[in-house]
C-alpha positions in Angstrom: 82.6 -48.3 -94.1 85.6 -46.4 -93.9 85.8 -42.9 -91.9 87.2 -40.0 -92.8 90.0 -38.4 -90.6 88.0 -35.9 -88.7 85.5 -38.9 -87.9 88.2 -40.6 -87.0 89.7 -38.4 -84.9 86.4 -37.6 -82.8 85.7 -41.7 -82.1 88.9 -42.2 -81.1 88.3 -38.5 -78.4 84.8 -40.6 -77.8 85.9 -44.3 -77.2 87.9 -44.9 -73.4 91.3 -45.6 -74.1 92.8 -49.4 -74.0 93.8 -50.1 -70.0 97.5 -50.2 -69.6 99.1 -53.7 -69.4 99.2 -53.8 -65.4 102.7 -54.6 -64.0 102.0 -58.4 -63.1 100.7 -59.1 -66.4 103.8 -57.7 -68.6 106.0 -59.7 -66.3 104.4 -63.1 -67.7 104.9 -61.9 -71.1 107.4 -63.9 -72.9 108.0 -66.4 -70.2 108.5 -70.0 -71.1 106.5 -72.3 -69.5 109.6 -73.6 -67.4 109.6 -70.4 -66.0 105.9 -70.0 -65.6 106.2 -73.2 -64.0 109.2 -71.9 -61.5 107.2 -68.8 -60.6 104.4 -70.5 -59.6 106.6 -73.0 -57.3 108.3 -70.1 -55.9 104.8 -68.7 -54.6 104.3 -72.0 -53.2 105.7 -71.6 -49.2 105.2 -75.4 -49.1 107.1 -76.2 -52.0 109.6 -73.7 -50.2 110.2 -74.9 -47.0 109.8 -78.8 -48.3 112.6 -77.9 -50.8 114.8 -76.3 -48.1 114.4 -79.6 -45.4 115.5 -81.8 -47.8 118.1 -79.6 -49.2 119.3 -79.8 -45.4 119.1 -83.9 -45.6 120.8 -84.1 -49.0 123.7 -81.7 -47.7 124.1 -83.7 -44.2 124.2 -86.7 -46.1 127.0 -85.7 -48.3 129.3 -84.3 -45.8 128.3 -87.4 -43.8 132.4 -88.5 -43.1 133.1 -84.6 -42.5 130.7 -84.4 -40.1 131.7 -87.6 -38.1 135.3 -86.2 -38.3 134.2 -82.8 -36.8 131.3 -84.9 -34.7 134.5 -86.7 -33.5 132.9 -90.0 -33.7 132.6 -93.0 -36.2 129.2 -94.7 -36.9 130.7 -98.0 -35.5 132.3 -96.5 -32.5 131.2 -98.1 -29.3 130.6 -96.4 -26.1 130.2 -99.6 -23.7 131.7 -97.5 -20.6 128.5 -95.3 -20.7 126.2 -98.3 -20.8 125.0 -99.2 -17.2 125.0 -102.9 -16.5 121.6 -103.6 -18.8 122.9 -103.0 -21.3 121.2 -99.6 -20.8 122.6 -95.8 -21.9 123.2 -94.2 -18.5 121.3 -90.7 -17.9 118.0 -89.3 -19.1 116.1 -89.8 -22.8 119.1 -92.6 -23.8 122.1 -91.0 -22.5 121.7 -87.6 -24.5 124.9 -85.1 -23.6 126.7 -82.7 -25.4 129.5 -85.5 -27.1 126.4 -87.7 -28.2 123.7 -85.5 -29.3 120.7 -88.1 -29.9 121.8 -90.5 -26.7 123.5 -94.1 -27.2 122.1 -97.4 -28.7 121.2 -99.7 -25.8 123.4 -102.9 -25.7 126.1 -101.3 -28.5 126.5 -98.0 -27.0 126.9 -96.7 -31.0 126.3 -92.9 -31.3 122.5 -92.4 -32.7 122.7 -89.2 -34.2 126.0 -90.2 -36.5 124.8 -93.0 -37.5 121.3 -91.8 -38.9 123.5 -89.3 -41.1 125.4 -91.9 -42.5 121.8 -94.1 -42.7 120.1 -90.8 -44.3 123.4 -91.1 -47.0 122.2 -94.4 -47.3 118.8 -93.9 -47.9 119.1 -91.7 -49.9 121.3 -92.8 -52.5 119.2 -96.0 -52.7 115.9 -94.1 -53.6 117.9 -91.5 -55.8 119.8 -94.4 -58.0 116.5 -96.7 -57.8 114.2 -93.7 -59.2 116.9 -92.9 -61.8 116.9 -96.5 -63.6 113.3 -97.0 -63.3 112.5 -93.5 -64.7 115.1 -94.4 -67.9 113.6 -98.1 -68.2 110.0 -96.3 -67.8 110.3 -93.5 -70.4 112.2 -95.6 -72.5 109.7 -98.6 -72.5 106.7 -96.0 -72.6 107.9 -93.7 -75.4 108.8 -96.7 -77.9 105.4 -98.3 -76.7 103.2 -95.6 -77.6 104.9 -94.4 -80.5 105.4 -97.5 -82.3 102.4 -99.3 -81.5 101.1 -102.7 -83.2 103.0 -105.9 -81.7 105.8 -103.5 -79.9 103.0 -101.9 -78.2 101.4 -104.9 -77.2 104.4 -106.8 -75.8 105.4 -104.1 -73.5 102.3 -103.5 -72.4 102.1 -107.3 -71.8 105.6 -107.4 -69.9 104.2 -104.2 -68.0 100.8 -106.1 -66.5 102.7 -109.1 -65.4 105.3 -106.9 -63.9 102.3 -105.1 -61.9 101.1 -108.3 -61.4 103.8 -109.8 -59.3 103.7 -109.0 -55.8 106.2 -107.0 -54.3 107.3 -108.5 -51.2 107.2 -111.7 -51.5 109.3 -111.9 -54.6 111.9 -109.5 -52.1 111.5 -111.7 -49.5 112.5 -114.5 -52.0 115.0 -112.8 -54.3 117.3 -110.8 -52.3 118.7 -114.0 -49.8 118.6 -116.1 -52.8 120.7 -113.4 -55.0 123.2 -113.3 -51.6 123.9 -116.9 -51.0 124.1 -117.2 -54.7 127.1 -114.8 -54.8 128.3 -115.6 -51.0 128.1 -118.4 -48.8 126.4 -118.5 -45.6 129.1 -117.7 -43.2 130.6 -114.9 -44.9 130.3 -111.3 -44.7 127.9 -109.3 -47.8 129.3 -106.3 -49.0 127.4 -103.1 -48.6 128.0 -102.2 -52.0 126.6 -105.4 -53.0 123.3 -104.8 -50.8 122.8 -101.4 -52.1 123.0 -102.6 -55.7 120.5 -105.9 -55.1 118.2 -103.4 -53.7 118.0 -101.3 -56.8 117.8 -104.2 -58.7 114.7 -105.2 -56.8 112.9 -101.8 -57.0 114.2 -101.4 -61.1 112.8 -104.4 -61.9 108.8 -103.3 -60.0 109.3 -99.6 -60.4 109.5 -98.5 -64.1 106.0 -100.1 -64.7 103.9 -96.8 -63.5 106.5 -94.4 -65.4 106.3 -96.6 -68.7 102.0 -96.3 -68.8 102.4 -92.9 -67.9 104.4 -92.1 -70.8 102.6 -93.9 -72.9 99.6 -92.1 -72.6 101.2 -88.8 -73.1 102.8 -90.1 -76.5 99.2 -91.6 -77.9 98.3 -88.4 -77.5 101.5 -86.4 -78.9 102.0 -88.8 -82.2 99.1 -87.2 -84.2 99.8 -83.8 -83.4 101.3 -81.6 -86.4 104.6 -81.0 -85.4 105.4 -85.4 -85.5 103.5 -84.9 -88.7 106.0 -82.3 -89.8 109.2 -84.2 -88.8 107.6 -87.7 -90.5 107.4 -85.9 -93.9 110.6 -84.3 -93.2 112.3 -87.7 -93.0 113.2 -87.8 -89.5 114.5 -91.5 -88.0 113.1 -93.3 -85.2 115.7 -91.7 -82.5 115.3 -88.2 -83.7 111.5 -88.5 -83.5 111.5 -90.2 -80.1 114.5 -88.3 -78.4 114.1 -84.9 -80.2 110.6 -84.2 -80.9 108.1 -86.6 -77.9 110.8 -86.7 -74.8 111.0 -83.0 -74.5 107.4 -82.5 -74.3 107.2 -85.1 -71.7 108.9 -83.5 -69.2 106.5 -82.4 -66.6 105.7 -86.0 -66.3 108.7 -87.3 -65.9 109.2 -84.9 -63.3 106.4 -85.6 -61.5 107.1 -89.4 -61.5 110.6 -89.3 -60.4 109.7 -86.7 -57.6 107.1 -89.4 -56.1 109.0 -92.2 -56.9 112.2 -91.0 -54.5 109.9 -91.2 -51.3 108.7 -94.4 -52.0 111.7 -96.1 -52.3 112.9 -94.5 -49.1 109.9 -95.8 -47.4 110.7 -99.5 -49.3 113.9 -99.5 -48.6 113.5 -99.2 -45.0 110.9 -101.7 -44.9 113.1 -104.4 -46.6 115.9 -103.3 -44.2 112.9 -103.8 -41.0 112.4 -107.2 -42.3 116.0 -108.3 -42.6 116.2 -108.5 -46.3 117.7 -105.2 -47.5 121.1 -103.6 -45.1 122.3 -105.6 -42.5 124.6 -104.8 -40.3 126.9 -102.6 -39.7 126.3 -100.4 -42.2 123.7 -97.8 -40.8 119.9 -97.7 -42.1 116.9 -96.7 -40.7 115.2 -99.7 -41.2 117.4 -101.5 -39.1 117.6 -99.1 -36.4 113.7 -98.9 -36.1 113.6 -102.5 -35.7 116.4 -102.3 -33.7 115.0 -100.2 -31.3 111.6 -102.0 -30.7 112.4 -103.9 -27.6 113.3 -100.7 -25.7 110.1 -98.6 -26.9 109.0 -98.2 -23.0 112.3 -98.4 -21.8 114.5 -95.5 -24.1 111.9 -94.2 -26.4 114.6 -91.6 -27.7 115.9 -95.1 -29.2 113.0 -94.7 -31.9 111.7 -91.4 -31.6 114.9 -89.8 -33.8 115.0 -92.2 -36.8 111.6 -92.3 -36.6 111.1 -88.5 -37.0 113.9 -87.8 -39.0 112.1 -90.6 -41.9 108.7 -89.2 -41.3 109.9 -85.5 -42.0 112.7 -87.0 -45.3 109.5 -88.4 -46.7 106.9 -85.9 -46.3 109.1 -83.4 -47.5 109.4 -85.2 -50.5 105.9 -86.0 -51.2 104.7 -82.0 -50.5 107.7 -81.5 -52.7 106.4 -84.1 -55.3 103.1 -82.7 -55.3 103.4 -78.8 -55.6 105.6 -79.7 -58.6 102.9 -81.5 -59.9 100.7 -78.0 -59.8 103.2 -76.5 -60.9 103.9 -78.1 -64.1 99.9 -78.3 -65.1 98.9 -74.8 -66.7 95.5 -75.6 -65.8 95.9 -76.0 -62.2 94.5 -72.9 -59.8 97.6 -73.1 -57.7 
């Protein structure tokens, strides 16, 4: 029933008037979800401070040469005169003093704290490279998988469960001397650059198997939604439907798996390196210098107590990191 203007005008005098848009609300208005998503990091203090530690490691391991050329000392530079006859670093908590921050490595006499910069630069580019090629091979594998389906499907997924199915370690323990001795003989000297790249193979070839279901599942359930309809009976080809229309919906997840995949290669990395598989000596690592320093845990406890810390911290950063992402990215969360 329509009103006239005079009944109009005295409902409207009658009926409360529609509440203002409060301040907080018209600031969401219009935002994107990537910047829904940033906001709701930003209010995360956890997500804050874990993004500013490891903004600190990243940055330290970079400038790892400039700050041994400032530090004035190398990461193989031996300090034998300020080793008592033991073998041991003379003074208190390993020989700590204001040239050698951290204390001395018992028998070596090598400068701790130098060296686990150059081992955090060498961490770190292992878990960053690693995660990298396992998050390509995994989206790739996972977006072709899902969207295709049929035999394609079914032959990844097959190459993906015995991938899973193989264990870990023992196939390191097996591979990497092999892949050395295969390369070098016995007696001779294995390039860093060589380790480093047998150790990504390692964790690309176990790694992209968690990305690739993941991915997956997100493009079952994309394939039947209207817009891939729409770009079907438009024509589109097979790379414009995978690359332009599924992968950038899929990016939260992707996300999400490379942030929790970094720490966990760290963590491998070093454990390879603890059982003599992954960096040897000299180049630095934190793998070798834990296992390094377990025969002086009673007698220079400094010897583990740095690394030790300083891998602890690297890695729980990243997984606090990893996870307030993860909130971040879900509109549903309460976070």
């Amino acid at each position: 029933m329509s009103l006239s203007p005079v009944e109009g005008a005295a409902r409207a005098e009658m009926e409360p008037a529609a509440d203002p848009v409060k301040p907080d609300e018209r600031g969401i208005v219009g935002r994107s979800p990537g910047q829904l998503a940033w906001a709701r990091l930003r209010r995360d203090r956890t997500a804050m401070v874990s993004a500013a530690v490891l903004v600190l490691f990243v940055v330290l391991a970079l400038a790892a040469p400039l700050i041994s050329k400032l530090y004035g000392v190398g990461p193989n530079e031996q300090f034998q005169q300020l080793l008592d006859g033991n073998g041991m670093p003379l003074g208190y908590v390993g020989g700590i003093t204001g040239d050698h921050w951290f204390g001395l490595e018992p028998r070596l006499g090598r400068d701790i704290f130098i060296r686990m910069i150059y081992g955090m630069r060498t961490s770190l580019f292992i878990a960053f490279a690693a995660a990298l090629v396992t998050t390509a091979i995994g989206v790739a594998a996972g977006i072709i998988a899902g969207f295709l389906g049929g035999i394609v499907d079914t032959v990844i997924s097959w190459i993906t469960d015995v991938a899973l199915a193989l264990p870990f370690l023992i196939f390191a323990l097996a591979v990497v001397p092999t892949v050395g001795l295969r390369f070098y003989g016995p007696r001779e000297e294995v390039p860093p650059a060589f380790q480093v790249a047998v150790l990504i193979g390692i964790f690309a070839a176990f790694g992209w198997t968690s990305t690739a279901r993941l991915v997956r599942g997100q493009v079952i359930s994309l394939r039947e939604r209207e817009f891939v309809e729409a770009a079907k009976a438009s024509g589109a080809g097979l790379g414009h439907m995978l690359f332009r229309q599924l992968l950038p919906n899929l990016w939260a997840p992707i996300l999400v798996a490379f942030s929790l995949a970094v720490p966990s290669y760290i963590t491998g990395e070093a454990a390879l390196s603890f059982l003599g598989i992954g960096i040897l000596e000299p180049t630095a690592d934190f793998g070798r210098m834990i296992f390094q320093s377990i025969p002086y845990l009673q007698t220079d406890p400094a010897y583990v107590f740095f690394p030790g810390v300083t891998i602890f911290i690297l890695v729980l950063a990243f997984n606090l990191l990893g996870d307030a992402l993860r909130d971040a990215l879900d509109p549903k969360s309460s976070r």
